[in-house]
Wavefront OBJ file of the C-alpha trace (Angstrom):
o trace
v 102.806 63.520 98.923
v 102.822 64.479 102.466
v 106.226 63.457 102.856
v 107.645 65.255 99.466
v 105.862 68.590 100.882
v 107.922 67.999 104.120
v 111.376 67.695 102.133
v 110.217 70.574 99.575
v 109.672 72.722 103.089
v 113.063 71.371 104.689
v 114.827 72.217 101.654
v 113.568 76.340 102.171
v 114.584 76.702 105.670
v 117.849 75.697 104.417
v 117.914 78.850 102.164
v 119.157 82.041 102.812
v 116.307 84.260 104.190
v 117.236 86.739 100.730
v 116.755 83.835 98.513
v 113.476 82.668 99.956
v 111.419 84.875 97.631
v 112.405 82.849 94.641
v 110.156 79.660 96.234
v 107.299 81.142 96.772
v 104.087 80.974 95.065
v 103.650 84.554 94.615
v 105.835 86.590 92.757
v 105.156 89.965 94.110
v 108.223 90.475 96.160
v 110.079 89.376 92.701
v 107.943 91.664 91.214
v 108.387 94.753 93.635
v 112.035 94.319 93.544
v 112.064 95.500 89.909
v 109.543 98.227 90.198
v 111.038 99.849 93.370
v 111.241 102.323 94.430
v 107.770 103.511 96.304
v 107.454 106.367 98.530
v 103.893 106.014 99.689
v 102.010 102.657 100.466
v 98.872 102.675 101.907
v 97.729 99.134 103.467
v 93.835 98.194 104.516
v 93.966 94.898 106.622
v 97.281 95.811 107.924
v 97.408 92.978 110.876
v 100.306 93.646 112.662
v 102.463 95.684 110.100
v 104.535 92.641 109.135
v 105.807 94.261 106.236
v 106.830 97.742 107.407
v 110.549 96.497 106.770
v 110.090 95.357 103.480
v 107.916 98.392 102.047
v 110.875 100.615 103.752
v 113.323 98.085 101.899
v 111.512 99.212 98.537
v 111.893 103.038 99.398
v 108.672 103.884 101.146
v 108.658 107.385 102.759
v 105.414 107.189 104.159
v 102.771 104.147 105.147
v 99.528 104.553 105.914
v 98.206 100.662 108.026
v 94.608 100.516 108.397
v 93.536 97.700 110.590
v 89.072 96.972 111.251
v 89.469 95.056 114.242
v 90.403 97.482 117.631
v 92.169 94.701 119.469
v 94.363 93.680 116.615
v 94.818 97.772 115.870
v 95.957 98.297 119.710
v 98.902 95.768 118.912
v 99.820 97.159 115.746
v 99.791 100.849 117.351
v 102.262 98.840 119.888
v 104.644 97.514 117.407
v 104.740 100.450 114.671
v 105.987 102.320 118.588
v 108.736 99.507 118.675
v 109.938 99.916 115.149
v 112.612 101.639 114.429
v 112.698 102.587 110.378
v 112.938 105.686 108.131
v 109.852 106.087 107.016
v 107.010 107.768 109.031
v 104.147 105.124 109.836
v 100.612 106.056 110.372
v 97.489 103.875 111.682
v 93.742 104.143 111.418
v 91.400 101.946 113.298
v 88.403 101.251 110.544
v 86.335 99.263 108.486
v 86.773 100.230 105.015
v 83.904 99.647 103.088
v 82.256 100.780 99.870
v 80.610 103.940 101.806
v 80.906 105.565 105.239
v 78.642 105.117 107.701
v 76.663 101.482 106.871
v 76.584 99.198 110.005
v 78.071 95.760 109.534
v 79.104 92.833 111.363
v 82.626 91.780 111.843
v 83.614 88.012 112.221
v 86.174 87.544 114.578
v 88.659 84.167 113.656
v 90.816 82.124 115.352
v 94.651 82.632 115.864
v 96.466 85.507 115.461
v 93.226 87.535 114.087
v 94.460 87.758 110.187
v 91.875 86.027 108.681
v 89.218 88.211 110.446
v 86.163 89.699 108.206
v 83.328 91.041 107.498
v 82.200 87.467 105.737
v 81.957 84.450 106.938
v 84.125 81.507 106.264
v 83.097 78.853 103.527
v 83.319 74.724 103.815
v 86.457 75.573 101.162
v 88.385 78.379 103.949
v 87.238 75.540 106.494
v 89.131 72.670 104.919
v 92.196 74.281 103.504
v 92.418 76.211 106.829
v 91.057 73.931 109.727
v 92.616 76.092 112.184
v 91.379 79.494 110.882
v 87.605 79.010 111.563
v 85.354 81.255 112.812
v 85.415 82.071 116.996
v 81.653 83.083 117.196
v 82.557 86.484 118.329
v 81.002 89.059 116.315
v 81.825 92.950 116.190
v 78.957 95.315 114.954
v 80.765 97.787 113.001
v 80.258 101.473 111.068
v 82.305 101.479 107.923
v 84.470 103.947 106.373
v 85.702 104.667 102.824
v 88.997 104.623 101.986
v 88.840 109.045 100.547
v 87.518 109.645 104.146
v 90.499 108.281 105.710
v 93.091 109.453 103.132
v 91.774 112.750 103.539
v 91.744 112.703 107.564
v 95.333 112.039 107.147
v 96.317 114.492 104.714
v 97.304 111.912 102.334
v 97.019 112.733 98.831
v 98.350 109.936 96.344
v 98.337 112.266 93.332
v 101.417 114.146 94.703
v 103.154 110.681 95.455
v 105.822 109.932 92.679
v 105.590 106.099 92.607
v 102.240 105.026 95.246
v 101.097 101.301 96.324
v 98.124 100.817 97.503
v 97.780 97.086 99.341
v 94.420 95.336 99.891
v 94.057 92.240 102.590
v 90.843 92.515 103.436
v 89.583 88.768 103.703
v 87.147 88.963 100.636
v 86.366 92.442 101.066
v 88.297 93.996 98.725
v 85.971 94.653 95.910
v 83.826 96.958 98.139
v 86.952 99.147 99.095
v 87.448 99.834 95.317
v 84.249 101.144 94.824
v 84.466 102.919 98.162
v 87.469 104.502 96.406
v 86.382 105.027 93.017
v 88.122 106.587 90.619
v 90.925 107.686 93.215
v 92.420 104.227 92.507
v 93.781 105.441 89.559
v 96.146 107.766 91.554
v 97.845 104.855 92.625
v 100.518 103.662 90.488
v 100.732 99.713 91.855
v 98.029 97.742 93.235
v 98.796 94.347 95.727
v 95.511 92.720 96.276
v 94.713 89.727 97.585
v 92.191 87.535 94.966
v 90.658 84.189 95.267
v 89.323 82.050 92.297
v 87.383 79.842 94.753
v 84.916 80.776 97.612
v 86.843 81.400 100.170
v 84.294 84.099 102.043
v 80.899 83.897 101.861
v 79.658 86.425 99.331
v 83.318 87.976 98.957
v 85.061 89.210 95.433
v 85.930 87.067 93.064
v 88.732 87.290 90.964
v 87.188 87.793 88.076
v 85.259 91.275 89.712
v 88.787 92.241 90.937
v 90.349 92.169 87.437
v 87.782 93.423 85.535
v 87.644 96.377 88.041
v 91.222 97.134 87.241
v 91.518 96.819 83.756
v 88.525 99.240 83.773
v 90.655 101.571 85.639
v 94.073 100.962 83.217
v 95.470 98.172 85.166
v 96.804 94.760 83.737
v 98.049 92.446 86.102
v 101.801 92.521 86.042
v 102.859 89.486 88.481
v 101.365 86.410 87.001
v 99.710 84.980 84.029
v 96.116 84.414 83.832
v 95.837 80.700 83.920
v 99.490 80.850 87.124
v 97.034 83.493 89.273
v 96.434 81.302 92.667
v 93.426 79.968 93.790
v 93.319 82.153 96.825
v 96.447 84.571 96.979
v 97.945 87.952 96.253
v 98.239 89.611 92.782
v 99.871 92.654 91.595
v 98.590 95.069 89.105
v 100.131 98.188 87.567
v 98.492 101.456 85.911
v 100.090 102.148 82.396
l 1 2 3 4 5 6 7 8 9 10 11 12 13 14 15 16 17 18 19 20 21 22 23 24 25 26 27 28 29 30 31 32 33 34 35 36 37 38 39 40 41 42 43 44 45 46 47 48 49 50 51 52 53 54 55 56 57 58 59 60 61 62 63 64 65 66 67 68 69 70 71 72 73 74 75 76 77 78 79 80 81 82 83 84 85 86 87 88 89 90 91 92 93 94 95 96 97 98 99 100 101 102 103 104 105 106 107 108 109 110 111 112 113 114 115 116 117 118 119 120 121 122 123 124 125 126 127 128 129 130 131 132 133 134 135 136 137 138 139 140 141 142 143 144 145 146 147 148 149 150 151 152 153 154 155 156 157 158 159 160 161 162 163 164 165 166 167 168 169 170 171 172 173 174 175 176 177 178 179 180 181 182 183 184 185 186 187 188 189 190 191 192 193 194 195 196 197 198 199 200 201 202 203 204 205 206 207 208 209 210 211 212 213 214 215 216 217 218 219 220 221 222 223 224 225 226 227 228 229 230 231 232 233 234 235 236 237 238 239
């Protein structure tokens, strides 16, 4: 098996870089590439902005990247500096939550910071991700909601033609819908990252992100039920 996976990955590096989409697990870029254009994203657990070229690629005007921990934020500041694009980028240092102003901890993870959050790994995040665990550091935090922030930045998704709203928050996304309430359904297209198995202690489970949506007028628009990963990224669209 090991060595088939090896081929399979030799075989995609061999691939143009505009073909690569078509191999991958998730079909969200697939599915983007149809519903394009956007012209407002906003993105909580941006990391390091990795996709400010593709969200500009899909029309994007404006993107709002709103990153928890402050030393991954100060390198994101750095490279949305660096970048040279046409939309106008904007960052917020936070912790989105469910409500502003509840203290919680932060768990700080190893490597580049992305799998940072506010829950703790499980033995499943442990064994598919050996080199992911936790580092022990711990950052007590004050949360945020996502309307606080929106409105701090003058950003109001009602007046946006076509708006995606992107959620990478590490098992913490069900709170930041219910932080945002029945603003979600100013956003036309939803990217959120779901798991089907306990990745983060106590985080959402599939099953509370997609019954949250279709409560809201969403139905899931880039996979079918029994294809949606084990631990991945979905995309959902309001009728």
């Amino acid at each position: 098996m090991h060595v088939l996976k090896g081929l399979e990955r030799g075989v995609k590096r061999m691939v143009p870089q505009s073909w690569r989409k078509y191999f991958r697990a998730s079909k969200y870029e697939l599915m983007m590439d149809r519903l394009a254009p956007v012209d407002l994203v906003v993105h909580v657990g941006a990391h390091w902005a990795e996709d400010a070229t593709l969200y500009e690629g899909y029309g994007a005007k404006s993107v709002l990247w709103i990153e928890a921990d402050p030393d991954t934020y100060a390198k994101l500041t750095t490279v949305l500096t660096a970048h040279d694009g046409p939309a106008r980028h904007m960052a917020e240092n936070a912790l989105v939550s469910a409500s502003d102003g509840d203290a919680l901890s932060f768990h700080r993870f190893k490597g580049d910071g992305a799998s940072s959050s506010v829950h703790r790994a499980t033995d499943t995040l442990k064994a598919r991700f050996p080199e992911a665990g936790e580092t022990g550091e711990v950052l007590e935090m004050t949360t945020r909601s996502l309307p606080e922030i929106l409105a701090r930045h003058k950003i109001d998704p009602t007046q946006a033609v076509r708006p995606l709203l992107v959620l990478d928050v590490q098992g913490h996304e069900f709170e930041v819908l219910k932080g945002l309430g029945d603003g979600l359904e100013a956003f036309e297209l939803c990217k959120c990252e779901v798991s089907r198995v306990p990745m983060y202690d106590g985080g959402a489970t599939f099953d509370q992100i997609d019954a949250h949506f279709r409560a809201h007028g969403y139905r899931l628009v880039s996979h079918r039920y029994p294809q949606v990963p084990r631990h991945g990224d979905v995309l959902y669209r309001r009728s």
